[in-house]
C-alpha atoms as an extended CHARMM CRD file, in Angstrom:
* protein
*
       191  EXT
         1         1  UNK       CA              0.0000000000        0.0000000000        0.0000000000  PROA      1               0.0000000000
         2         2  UNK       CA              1.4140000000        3.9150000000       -0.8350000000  PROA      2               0.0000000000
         3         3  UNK       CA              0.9970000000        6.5350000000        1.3560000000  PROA      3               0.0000000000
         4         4  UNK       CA             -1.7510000000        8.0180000000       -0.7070000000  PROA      4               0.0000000000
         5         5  UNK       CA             -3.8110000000        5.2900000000       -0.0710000000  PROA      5               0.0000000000
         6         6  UNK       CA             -2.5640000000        4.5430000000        3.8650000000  PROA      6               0.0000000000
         7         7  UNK       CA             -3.9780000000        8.7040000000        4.2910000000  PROA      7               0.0000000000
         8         8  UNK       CA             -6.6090000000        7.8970000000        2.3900000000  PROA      8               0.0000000000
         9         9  UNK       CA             -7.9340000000        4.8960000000        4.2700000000  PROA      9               0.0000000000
        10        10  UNK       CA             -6.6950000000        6.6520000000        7.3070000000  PROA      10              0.0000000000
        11        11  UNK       CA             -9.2110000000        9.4090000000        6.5780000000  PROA      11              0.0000000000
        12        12  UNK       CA            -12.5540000000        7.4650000000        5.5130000000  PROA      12              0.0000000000
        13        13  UNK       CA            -11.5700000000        5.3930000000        9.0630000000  PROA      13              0.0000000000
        14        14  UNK       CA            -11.6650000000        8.4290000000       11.3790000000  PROA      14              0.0000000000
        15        15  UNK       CA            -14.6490000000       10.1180000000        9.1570000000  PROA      15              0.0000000000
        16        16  UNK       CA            -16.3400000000        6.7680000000        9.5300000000  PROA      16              0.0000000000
        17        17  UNK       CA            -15.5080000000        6.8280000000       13.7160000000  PROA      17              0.0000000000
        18        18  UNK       CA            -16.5580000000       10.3380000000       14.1150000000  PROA      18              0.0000000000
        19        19  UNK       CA            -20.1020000000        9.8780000000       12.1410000000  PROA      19              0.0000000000
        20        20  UNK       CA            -20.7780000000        6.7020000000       13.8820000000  PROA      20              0.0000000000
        21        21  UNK       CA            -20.5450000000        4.0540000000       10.6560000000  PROA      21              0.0000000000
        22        22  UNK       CA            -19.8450000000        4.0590000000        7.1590000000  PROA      22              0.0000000000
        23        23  UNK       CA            -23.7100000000        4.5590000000        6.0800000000  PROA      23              0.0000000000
        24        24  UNK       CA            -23.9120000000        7.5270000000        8.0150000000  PROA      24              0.0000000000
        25        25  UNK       CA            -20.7090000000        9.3020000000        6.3520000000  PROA      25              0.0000000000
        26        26  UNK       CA            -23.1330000000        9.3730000000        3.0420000000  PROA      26              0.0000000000
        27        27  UNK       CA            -26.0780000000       11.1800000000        4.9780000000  PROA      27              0.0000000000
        28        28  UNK       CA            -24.0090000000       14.0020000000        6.1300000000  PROA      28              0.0000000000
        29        29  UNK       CA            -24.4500000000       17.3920000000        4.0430000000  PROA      29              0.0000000000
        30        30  UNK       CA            -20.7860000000       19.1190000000        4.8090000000  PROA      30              0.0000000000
        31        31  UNK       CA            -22.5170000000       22.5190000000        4.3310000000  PROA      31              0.0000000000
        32        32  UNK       CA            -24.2240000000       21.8370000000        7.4250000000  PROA      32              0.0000000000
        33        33  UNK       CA            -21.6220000000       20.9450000000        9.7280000000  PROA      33              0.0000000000
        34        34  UNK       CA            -20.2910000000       23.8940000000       11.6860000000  PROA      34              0.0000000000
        35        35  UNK       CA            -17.7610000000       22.0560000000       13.9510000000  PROA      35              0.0000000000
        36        36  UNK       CA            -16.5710000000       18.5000000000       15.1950000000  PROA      36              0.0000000000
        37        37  UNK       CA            -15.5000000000       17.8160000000       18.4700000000  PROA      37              0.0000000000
        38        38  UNK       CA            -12.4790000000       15.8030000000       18.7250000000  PROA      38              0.0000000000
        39        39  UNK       CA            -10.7230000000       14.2270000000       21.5960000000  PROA      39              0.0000000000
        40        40  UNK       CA             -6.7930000000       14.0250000000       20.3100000000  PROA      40              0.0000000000
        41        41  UNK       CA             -3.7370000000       11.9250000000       21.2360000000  PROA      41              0.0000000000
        42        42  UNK       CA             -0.6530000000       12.6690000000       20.4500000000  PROA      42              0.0000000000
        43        43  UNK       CA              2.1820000000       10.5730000000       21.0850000000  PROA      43              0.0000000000
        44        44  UNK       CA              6.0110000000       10.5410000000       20.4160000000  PROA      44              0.0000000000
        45        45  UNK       CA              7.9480000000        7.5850000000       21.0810000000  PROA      45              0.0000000000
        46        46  UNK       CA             11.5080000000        6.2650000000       21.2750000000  PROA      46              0.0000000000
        47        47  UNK       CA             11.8380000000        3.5030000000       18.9290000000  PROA      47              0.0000000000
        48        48  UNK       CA             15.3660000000        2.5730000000       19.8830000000  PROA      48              0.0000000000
        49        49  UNK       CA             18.0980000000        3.3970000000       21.7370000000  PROA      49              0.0000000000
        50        50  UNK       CA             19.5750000000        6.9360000000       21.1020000000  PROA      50              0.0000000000
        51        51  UNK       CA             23.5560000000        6.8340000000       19.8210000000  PROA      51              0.0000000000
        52        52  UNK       CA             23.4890000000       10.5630000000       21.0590000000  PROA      52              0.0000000000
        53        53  UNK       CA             23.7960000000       12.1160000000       24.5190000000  PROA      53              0.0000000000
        54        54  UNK       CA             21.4060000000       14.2550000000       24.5880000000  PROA      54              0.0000000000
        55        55  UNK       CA             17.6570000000       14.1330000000       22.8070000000  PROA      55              0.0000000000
        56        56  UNK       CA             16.2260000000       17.5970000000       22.0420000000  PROA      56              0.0000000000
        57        57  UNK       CA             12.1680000000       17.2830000000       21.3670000000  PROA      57              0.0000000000
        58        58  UNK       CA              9.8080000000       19.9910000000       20.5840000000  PROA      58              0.0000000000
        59        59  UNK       CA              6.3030000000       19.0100000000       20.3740000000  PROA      59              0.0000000000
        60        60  UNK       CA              3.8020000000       21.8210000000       19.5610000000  PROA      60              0.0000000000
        61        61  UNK       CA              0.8280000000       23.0470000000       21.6270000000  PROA      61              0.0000000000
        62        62  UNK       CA             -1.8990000000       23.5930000000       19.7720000000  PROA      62              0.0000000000
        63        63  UNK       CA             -3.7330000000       27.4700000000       19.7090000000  PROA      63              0.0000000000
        64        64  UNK       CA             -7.1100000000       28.5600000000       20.7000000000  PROA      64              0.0000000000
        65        65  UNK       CA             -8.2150000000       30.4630000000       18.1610000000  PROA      65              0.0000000000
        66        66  UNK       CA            -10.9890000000       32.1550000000       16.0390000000  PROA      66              0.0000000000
        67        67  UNK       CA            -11.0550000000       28.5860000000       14.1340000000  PROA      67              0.0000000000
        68        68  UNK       CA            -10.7630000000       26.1420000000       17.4130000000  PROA      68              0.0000000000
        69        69  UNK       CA            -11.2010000000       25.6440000000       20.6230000000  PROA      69              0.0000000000
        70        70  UNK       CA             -8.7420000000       23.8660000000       22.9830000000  PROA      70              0.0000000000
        71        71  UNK       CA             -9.0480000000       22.0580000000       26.4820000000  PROA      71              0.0000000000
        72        72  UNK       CA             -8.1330000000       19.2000000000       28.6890000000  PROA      72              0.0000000000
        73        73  UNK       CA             -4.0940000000       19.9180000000       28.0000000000  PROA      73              0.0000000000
        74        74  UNK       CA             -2.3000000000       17.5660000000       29.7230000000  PROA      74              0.0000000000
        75        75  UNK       CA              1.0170000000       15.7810000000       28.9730000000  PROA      75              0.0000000000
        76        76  UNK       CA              2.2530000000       12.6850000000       30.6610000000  PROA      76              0.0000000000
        77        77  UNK       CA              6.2880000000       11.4590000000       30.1100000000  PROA      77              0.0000000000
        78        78  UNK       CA              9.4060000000       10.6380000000       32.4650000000  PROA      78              0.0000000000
        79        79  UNK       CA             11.3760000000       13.3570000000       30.3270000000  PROA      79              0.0000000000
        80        80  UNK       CA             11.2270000000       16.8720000000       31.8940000000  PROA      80              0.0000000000
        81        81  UNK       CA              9.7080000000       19.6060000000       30.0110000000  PROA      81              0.0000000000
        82        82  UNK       CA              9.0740000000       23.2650000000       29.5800000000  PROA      82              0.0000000000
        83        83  UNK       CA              6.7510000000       25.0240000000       27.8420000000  PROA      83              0.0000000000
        84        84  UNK       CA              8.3470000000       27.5390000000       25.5940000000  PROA      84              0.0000000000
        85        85  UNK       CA              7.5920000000       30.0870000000       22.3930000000  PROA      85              0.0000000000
        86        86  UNK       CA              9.0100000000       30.1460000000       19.2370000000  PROA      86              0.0000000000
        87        87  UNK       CA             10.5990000000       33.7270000000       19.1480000000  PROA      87              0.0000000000
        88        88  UNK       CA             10.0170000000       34.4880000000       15.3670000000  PROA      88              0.0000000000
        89        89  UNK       CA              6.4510000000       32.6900000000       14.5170000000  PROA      89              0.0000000000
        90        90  UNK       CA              5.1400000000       33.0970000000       18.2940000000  PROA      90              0.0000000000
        91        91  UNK       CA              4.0580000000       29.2800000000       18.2320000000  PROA      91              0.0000000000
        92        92  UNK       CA              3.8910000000       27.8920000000       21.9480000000  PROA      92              0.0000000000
        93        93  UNK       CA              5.3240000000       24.1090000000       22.1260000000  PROA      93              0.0000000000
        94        94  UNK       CA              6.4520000000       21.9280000000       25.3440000000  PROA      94              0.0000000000
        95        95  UNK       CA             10.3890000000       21.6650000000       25.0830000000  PROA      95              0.0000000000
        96        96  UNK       CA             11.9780000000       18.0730000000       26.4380000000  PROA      96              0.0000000000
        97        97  UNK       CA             15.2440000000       17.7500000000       26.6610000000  PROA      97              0.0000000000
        98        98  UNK       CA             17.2970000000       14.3700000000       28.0690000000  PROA      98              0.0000000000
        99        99  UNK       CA             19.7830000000       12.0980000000       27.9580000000  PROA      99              0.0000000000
       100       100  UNK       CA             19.7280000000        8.3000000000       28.7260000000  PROA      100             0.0000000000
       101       101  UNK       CA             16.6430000000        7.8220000000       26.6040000000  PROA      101             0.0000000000
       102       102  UNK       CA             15.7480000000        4.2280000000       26.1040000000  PROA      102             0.0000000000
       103       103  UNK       CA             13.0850000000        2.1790000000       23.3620000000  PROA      103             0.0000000000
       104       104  UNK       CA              9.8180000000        2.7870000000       24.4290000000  PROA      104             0.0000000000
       105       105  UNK       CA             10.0760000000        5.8520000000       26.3540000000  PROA      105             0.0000000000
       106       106  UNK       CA              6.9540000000        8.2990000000       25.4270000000  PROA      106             0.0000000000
       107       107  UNK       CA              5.9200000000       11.7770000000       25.7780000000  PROA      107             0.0000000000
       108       108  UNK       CA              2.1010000000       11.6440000000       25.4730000000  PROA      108             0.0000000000
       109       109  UNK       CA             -0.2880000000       14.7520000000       24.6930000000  PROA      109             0.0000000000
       110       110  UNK       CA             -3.9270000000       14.7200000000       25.2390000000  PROA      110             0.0000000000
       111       111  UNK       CA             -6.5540000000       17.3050000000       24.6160000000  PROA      111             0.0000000000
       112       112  UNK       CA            -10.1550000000       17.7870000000       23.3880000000  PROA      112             0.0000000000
       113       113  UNK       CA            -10.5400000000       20.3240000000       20.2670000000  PROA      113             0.0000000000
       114       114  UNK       CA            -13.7670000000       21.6560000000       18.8110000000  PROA      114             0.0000000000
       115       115  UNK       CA            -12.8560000000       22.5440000000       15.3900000000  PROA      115             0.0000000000
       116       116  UNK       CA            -15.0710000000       25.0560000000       13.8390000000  PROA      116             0.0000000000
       117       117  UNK       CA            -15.8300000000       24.8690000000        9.9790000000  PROA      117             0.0000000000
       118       118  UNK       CA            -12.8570000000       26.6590000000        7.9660000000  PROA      118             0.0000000000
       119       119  UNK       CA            -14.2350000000       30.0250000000        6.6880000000  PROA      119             0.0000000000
       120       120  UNK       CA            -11.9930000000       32.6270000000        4.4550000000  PROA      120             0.0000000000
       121       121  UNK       CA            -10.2510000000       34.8860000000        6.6930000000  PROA      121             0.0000000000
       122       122  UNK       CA             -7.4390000000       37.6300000000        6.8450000000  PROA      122             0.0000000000
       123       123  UNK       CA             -4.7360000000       37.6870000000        9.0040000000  PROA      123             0.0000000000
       124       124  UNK       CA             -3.7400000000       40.5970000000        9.5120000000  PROA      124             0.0000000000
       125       125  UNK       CA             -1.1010000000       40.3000000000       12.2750000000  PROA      125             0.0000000000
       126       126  UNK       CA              1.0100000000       38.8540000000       10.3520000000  PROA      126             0.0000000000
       127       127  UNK       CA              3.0380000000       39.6790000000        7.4820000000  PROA      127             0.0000000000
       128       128  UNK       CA              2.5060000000       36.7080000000        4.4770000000  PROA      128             0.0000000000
       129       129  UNK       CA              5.5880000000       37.4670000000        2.3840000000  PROA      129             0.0000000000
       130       130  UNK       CA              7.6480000000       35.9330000000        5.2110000000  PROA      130             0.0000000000
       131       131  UNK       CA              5.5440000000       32.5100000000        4.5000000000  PROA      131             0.0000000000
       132       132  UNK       CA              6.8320000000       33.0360000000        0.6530000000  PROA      132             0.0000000000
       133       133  UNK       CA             10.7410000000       33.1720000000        1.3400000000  PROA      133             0.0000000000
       134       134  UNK       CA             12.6020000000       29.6810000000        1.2960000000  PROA      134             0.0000000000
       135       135  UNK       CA             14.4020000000       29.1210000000        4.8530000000  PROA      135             0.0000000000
       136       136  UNK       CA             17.8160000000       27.7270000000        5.0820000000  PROA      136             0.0000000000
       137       137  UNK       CA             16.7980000000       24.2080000000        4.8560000000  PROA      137             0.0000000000
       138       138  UNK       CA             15.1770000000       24.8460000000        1.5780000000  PROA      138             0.0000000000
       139       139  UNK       CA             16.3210000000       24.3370000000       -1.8960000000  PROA      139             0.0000000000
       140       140  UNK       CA             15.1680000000       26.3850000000       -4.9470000000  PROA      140             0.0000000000
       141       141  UNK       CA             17.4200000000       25.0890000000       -7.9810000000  PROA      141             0.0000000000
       142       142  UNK       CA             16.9750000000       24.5960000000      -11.5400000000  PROA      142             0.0000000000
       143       143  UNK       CA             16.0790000000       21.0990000000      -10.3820000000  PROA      143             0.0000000000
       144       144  UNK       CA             13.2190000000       21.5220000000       -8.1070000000  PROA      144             0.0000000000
       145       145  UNK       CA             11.9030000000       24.3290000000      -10.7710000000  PROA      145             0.0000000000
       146       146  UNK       CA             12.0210000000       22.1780000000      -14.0540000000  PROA      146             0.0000000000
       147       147  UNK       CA             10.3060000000       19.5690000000      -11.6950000000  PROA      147             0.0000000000
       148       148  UNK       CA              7.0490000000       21.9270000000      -10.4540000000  PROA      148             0.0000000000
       149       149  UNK       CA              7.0090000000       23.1380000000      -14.4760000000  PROA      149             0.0000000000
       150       150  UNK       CA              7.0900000000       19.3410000000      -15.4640000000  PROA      150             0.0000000000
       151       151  UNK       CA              4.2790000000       19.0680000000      -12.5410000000  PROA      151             0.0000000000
       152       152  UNK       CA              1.9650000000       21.4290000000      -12.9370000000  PROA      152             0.0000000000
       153       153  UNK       CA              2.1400000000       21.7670000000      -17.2920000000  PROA      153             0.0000000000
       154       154  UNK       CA             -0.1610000000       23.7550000000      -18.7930000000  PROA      154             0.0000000000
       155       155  UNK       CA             -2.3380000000       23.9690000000      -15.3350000000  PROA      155             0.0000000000
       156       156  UNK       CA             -4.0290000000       27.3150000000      -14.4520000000  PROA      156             0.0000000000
       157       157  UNK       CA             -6.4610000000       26.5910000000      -11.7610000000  PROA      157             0.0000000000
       158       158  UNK       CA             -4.5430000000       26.9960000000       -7.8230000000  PROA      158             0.0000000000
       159       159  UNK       CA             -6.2890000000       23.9880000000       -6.9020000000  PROA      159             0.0000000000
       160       160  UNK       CA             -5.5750000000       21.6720000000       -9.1320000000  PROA      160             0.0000000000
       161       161  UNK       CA             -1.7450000000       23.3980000000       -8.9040000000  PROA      161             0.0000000000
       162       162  UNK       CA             -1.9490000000       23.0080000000       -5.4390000000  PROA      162             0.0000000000
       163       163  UNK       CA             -3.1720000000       19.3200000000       -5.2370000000  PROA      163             0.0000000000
       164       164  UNK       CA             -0.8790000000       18.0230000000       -7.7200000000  PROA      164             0.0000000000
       165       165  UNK       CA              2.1950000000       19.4940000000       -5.4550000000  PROA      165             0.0000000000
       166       166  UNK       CA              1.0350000000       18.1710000000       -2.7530000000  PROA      166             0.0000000000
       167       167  UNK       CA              0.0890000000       14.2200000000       -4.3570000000  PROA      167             0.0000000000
       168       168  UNK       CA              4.0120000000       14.5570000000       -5.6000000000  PROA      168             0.0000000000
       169       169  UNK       CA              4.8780000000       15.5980000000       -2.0850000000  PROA      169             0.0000000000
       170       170  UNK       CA              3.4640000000       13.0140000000       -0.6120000000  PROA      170             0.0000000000
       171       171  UNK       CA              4.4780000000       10.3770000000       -3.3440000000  PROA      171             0.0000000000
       172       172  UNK       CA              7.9730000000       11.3390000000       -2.6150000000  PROA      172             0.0000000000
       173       173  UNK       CA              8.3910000000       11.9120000000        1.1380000000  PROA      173             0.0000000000
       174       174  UNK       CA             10.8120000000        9.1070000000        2.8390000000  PROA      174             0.0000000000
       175       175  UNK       CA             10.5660000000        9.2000000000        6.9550000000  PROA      175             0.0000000000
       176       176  UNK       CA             14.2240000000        7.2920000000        7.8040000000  PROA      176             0.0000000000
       177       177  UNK       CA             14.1300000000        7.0690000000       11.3870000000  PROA      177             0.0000000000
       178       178  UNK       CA             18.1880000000        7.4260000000       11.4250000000  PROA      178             0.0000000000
       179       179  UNK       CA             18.4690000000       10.5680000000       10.1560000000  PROA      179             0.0000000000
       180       180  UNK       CA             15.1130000000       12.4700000000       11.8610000000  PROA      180             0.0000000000
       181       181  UNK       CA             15.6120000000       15.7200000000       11.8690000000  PROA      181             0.0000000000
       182       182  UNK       CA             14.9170000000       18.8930000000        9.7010000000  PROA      182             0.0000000000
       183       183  UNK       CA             13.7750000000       17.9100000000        5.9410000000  PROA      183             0.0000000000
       184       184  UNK       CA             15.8100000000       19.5610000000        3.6950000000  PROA      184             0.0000000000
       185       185  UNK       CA             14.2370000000       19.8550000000       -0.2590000000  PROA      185             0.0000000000
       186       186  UNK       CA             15.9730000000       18.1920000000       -3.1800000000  PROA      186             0.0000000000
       187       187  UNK       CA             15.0860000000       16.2100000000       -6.3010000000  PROA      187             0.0000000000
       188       188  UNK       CA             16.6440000000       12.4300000000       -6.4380000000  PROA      188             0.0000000000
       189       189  UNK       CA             16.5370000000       10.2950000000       -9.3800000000  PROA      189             0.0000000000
       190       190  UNK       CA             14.6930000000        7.5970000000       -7.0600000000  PROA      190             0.0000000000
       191       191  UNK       CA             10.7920000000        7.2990000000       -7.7280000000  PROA      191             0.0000000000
C-alpha cells in the first residue's frame, strides 16, 4: 500500500468513527456541519536506543483560536519539560530535553478540540511574504523548478496546482528514522 492510499484509508476510518458508521458518512451534508469535536492523542515515542547524549524534542501546543477551541491539556512522560515560544512565529510548544533515553520511552499529549468549519479569513497580524521566502533548509534550484514546471504543465487553476504538489509531495516523502531531523528539499533520481 502507498501513502496516498494509507492517508486515504486513514481518513474514511476516522470520518467513519466520528459519524458513527460508514452509512452515516453518506447522509451528512458538509454545508451543514459547523464544527466537530475531537478528543486528540498525540504521542512521540523512542523507537530505539539513542547513539546521542542528549535528545532535544519539541512538540507543539496547539492554539485557541478564532477557528478552534482547545481544552483538557495535559502531557504525561518521564522526560522533563518546559513550555516555551518560538521567538520568530510566536508558536507555543512543550520543550523536552534528556539524555539516557531508552526504546519505548513516550511523551504523550492529550486534549479535546472543537474545530469550527474553515471560513476565508485575513490575518492581519502577520506579514505573508515571510511565508513566501525559502528558509535555510530549503532548496530552490533549476532542479526543483524544471520539476514543479514538469508538474503542474499547462495547469491554471490553484487547486488543481496546489493538489498536484502536494500528491508529488506526498508520493515522494521518505521518513528514515536514522536521520530524523529537519527535511531539507531536493530532487533524487529515485521514484
Amino acid at each position: 500500500m502507498n501513502r496516498r492510499e494509507f492517508l486515504k484509508d486513514v481518513m474514511l476510518g476516522i470520518g467513519s468513527i466520528i459519524i458513527g458508521n460508514e452509512e452515516a458518512e453518506a447522509s451528512v451534508d458538509d454545508r451543514k456541519v459547523k464544527a466537530l469535536n475531537l478528543r486528540i492523542t498525540y504521542t512521540t515515542e523512542i523507537l530505539k536506543q539513542p547513539s546521542v547524549k542528549k535528545i532535544n524534542i519539541w512538540m507543539p501546543i496547539p492554539p485557541n483560536d478564532r477557528e478552534q477551541e482547545v481544552s483538557d491539556l495535559s502531557v504525561s512522560s518521564r522526560i522533563a519539560y518546559r513550555e516555551t515560544t518560538d521567538a520568530s512565529q510566536r508558536n507555543n510548544m512543550f520543550f523536552f530535553s534528556a539524555g539516557g533515553l531508552a526504546a519505548g520511552d513516550k511523551i504523550i499529549m492529550n486534549f479535546r478540540i472543537k474545530r469550527y468549519a474553515s471560513r476565508v479569513s485575513k490575518e492581519l497580524s502577520k506579514n505573508p511574504k515571510m511565508y513566501m521566502e525559502p528558509s535555510e533548509w530549503e532548496k530552490w534550484d533549476d532542479d526543483i523548478i524544471k520539476f514543479v514546471d514538469n508538474l503542474v504543465g499547462n495547469e491554471r487553476e490553484p487547486v488543481k496546482i496546489g493538489r498536484k504538489i502536494y500528491d508529488a509531495i506526498i508520493d515522494r516523502l521518505s521518513y528514515i528514522h536514522e536521520v530524523c531531523c529537519r527535511g531539507v528539499s531536493a530532487i533524487t533520481n529515485e521514484e
